[in-house]
C-alpha positions in Angstrom: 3.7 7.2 -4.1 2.9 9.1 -0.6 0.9 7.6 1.5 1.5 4.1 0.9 4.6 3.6 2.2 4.1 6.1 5.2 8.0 5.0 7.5 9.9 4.6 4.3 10.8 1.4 4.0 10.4 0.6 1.1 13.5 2.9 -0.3 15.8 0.8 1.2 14.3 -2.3 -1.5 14.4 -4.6 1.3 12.6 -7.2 -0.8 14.1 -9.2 -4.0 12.4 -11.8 -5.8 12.9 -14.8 -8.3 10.5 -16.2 -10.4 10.9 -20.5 -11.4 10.5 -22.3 -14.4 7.0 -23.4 -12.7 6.1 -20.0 -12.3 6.1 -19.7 -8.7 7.6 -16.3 -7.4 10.0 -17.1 -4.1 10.1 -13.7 -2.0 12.9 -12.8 0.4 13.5 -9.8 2.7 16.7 -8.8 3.7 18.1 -12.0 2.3 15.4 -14.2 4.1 12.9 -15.9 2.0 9.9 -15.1 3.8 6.7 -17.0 1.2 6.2 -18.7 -2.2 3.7 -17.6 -4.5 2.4 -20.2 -6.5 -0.9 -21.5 -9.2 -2.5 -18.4 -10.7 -2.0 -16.0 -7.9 1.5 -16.6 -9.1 1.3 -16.4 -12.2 -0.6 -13.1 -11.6 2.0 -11.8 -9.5 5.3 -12.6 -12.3 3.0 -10.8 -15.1 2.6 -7.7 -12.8 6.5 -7.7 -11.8 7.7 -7.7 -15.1 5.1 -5.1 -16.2 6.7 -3.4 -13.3 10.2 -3.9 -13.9 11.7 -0.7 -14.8 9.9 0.8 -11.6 12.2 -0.1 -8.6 9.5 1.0 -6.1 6.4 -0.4 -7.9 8.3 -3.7 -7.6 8.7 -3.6 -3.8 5.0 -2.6 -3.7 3.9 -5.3 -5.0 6.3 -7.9 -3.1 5.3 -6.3 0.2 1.2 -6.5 -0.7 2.0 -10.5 -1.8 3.8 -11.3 1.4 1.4 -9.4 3.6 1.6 -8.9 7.6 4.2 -11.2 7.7 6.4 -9.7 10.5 5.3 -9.4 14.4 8.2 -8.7 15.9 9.6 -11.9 17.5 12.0 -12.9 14.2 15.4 -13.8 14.7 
């Protein structure tokens, strides 16, 4: 999809995902876990990804949208 992922990152599938028995989805990048989905938004978010599953890049969309703006710069 052009235009969405403008620098490319998304090729690399620096995100990966795993969804509990509780239905939270726990979201890491680059082997950090980085936020926890939980309650309907969740549940929302687990439908969407196995909807999504055979679609490698539609998956990392929609991790990156659900973790948002979530690096500045100053991680170690």
């Amino acid at each position: 999809m052009p235009g969405i992922d403008a620098r490319g990152r998304l090729g690399d599938e620096p995100f990966d995902h795993r969804v509990t028995k509780d239905g939270r989805v726990l979201i890491s990048f680059e082997g950090r876990q980085v936020t926890v989905v939980a309650g309907a938004r969740g549940t929302r978010l687990a439908a969407a990804l196995a909807d999504a599953a055979g679609d490698p890049h539609a998956v990392q969309l929609l991790l990156a949208k659900a973790t948002g703006n979530f690096k500045h710069g100053n991680e170690r």
